[in-house]
N, C-alpha and C positions, 0 to 999 in steps of 0.2 A: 504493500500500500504506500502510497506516496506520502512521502512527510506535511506535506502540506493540506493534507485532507485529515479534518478534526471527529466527523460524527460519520460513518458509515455501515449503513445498512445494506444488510447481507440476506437477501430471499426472506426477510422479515413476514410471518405472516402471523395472526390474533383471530380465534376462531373461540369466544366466551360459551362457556358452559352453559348447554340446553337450547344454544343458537343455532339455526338451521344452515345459516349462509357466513360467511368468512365476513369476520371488521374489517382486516386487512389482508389483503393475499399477493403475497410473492413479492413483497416490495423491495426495491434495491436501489438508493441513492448516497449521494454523500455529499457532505457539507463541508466550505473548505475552512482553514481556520482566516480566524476574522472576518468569517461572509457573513451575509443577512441572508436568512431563507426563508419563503415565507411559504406556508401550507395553506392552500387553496381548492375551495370544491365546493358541492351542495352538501346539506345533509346526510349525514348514512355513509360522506366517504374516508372518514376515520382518521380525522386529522387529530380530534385529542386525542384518538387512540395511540398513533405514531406515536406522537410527542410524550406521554405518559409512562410508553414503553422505551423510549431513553434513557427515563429518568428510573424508573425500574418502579414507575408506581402501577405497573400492568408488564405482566409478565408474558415476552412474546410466546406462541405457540411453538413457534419452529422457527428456523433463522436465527443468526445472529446478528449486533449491534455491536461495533468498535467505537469506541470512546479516545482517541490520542491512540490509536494503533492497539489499545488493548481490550479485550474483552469484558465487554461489560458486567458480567457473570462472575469474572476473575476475584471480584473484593466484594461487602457486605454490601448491599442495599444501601444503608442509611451513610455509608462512609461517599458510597458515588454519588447520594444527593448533597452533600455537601460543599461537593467541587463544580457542583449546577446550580444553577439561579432558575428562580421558577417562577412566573406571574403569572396569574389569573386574574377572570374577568372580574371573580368575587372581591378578589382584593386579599380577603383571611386574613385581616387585622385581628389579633389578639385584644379585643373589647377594653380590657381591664390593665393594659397596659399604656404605658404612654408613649408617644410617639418613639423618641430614643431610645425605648427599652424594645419596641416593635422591631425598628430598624438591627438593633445590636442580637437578637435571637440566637442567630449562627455564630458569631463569633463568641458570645458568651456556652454556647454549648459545646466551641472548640476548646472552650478555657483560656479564652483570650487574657492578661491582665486589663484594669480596670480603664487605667490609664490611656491603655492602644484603644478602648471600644469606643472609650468617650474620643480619642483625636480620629477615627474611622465614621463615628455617627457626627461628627460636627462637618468632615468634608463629604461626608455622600448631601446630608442635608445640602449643602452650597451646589454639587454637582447636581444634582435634580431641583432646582430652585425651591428649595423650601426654607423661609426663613427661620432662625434660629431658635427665636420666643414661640414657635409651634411645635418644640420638640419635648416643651413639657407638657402639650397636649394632651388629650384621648381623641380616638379616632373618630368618634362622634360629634367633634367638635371640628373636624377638618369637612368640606366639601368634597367631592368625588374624585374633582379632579387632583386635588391635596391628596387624598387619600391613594390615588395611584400613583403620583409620584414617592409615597412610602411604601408602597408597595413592592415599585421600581427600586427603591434603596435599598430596600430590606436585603431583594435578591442578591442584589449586588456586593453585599456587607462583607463576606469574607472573600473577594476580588475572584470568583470564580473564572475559569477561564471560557466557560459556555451560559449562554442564557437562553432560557428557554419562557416562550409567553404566548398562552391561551386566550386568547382576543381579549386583550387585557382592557380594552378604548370600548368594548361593547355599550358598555354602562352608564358611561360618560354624553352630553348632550353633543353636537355636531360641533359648533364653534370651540369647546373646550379639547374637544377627538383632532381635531386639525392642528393645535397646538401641540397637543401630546405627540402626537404621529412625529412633526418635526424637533421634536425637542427628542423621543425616542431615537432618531436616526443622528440628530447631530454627536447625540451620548454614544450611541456604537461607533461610530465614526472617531471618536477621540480616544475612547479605549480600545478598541480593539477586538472587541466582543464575541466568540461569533454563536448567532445568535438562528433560533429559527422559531417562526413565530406563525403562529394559527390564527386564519383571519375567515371569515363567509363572504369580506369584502373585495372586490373585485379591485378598487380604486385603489384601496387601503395596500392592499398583498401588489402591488404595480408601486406604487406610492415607494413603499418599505424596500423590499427585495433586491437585492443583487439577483437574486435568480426565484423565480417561481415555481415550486411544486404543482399541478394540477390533477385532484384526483378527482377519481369517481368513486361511486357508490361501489363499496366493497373495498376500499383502498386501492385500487387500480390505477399506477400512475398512465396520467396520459399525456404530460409533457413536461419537459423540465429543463426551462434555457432562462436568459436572461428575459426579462418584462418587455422590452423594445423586439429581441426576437419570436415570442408567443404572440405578441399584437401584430407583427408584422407576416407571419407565418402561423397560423395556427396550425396545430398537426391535425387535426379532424374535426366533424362534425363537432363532436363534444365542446373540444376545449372554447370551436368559433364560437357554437350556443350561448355557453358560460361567461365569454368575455361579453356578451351582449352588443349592442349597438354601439357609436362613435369609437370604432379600433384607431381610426384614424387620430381622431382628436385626441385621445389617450394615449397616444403615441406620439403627439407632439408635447405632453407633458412629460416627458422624459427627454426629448433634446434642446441644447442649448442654443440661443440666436443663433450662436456661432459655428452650427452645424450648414446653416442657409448662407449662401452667398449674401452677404449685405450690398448692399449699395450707395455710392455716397449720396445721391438726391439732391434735389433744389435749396445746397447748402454753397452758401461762399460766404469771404471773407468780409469782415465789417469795413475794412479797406478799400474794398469793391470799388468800383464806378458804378455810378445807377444807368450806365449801358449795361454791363454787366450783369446788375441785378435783373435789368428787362432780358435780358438772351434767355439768362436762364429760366427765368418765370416762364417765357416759350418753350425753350426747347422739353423742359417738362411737363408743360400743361398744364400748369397749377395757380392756385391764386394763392399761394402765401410761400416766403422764402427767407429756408433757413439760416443765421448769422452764426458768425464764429469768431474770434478773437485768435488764431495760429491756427490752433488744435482744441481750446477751449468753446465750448456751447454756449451761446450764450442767450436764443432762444429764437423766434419768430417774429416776424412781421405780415399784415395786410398787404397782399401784392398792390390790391387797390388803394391804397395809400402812398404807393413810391409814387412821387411827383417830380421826381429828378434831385431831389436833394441827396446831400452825402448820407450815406447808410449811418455815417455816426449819429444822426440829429435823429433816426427814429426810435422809439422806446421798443425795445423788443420784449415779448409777451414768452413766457416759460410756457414749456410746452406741460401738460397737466401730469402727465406720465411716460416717464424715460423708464429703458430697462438698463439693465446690465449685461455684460457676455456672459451671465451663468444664471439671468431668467431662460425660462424654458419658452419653448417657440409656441405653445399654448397661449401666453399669458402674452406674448407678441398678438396672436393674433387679435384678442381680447381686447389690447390698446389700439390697434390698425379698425377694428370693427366699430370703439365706440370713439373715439378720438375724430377732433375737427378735419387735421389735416391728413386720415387714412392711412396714417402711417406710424410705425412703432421705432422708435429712435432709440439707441443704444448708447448708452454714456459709461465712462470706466471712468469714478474721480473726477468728475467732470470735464473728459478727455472725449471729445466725440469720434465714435467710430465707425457711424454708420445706420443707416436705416434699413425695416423693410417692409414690404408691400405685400397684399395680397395674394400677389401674384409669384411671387419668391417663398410666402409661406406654403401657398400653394401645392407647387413643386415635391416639397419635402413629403407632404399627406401623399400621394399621387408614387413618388419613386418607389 
């Protein structure tokens, strides 16, 4: 097995006693270290099963599970849940404890001294944004979304090298879930996590994942690539069904401007001649023309307003919404769609680098 692959399942199958048909049958993938994976399917296709049976809290049928190249079978149950992080959608906060003593669980059970749990529970609390004065909390007194980020810490307390989380955002309202999601992926992204994570969300498991599981009913994987290759390929009926409608547009949430040719556009210098400015207003067809200071943005003008005077004497107007080269081409086209001048302009630090058009986002949906 390759060194760089963390979780690997081997013809994994879970057939529960008194059940007619297979949870999971003949499953075989692997998870690499420090990736995001996310499990994805309908009901009935046995994603807490998988996930459950990593952690050895459901014991597979037949097949085996490598943990770091070793058998998961190899040591006690409760010794390999301790080197897994585990969330759920419940949360299982300990009611009667407080926050700090929730978070500190694992390491006080490894016999941490007192000293390490409190400097370990005071930086998880700062890494998952929870301020300090809530760590003499109870959990009843936190909101939901508080509550998952202790959740989030707890797993994390004894610096596991795997995490594992059972649609942990279920519970949570939309706007507080969309926070979490990015605050979840910035945390894997800094630590190093690797992490595989159970979602019924379609957006959520694309959103999250390095790579996407797609099962069916009965654990049956039916594909397993990265989010941009599954939307762009689906391997069958099933997985197209499941992704539902707008592949396209969901695949432009994943690449950045700076996958589409930019183009620079009816942008010149505040230097200009207002010959100048008039060419260009032609040669692009436009009634308004962008100004710039070298390479600095410095915003828009009414074409119907150039009267021949120097570009210095007009007040140029900020455009409502600039992107970045690492917005996604989605959220381009959202500013091209509702935007005065049709077009989604790209700034780095106030560095402009380029615009694009419908017609360039276009391109990208379509290739």
């Amino acid at each position: 097995m390759a060194k760089d692959v963390m979780i690997r399942l081997v013809d994994v199958t879970k057939q529960f006693s008194g059940a007619a048909d297979l949870a999971v049958d003949g499953l075989s993938l692997e998870v690499g270290r420090g990736e995001f994976v996310t499990l994805v399917g309908p009901s009935g296709c046995g994603k807490t099963t998988t996930l459950k049976m990593i952690n050895r809290i459901i014991e597979p049928t037949s097949g085996s599970i490598l943990i770091d190249g070793r058998n998961s079978l190899a040591s006690p149950a409760h010794e390999l849940r301790r080197s897994i992080g585990y969330v759920i959608q419940q949360i299982g906060l300990f009611p009667h404890r407080t926050i700090a003593q929730n978070i500190a669980t694992v390491p006080m059970l490894l016999g941490w001294e007192q000293p390490r749990i409190d400097g370990r529970v005071a930086e998880l609390a700062d890494t998952v944004g929870l301020e300090e004065e809530m760590l003499a909390r109870y959990p009843a007194e936190l909101s939901g979304g508080q509550q998952q980020r202790v959740g989030v810490a707890r797993a994390l307390a004894a610096d596991p090298p795997i995490l594992l989380a059972d649609e942990p955002f279920g519970a949570v309202d939309p706007i507080v879930r969309t926070r979490l999601q990015q605050e979840f992926r910035d945390l894997q992204e800094r630590l190093g996590k690797t992490v595989v994570f159970v979602t019924h969300d379609v957006d959520e498991a694309i959103f999250l994942g390095d790579r996407i599981a797609v099962l069916n009913v009965g654990g049956i994987l039916e594909q397993y690539d990265t989010p941009e290759n599954i939307l762009a390929n689906p391997a069958n009926e099933f997985v197209e069904s499941f992704l539902g409608g707008e592949r396209g547009l969901k695949r432009l949430g994943l690449l950045p401007v700076t996958g589409a040719e930019l183009k620079w556009g009816p942008f010149v210098d505040v230097s200009a001649s207002p010959a100048v400015a008039r060419a260009t207003l032609e040669e692009h067809d436009v009634d308004w023309l962008g100004l710039l200071d070298g390479t600095r943005l410095l915003g828009w003008v009414d074409g119907s307003l150039l009267d021949g005077r120097s570009l210095v004497d007009h007040e140029p107007r900020p455009f409502l919404v600039t992107l970045s080269s690492d917005s996604s081409l989605r959220t381009a086209l959202d500013a091209v769609v509702t935007g005065h001048a049709r077009v989604a302009v790209v700034v780095d630090d106030g560095v402009y680098r380029g615009m694009l058009d419908l017609e360039s986002i276009a391109e990208e949906i379509t290739e």
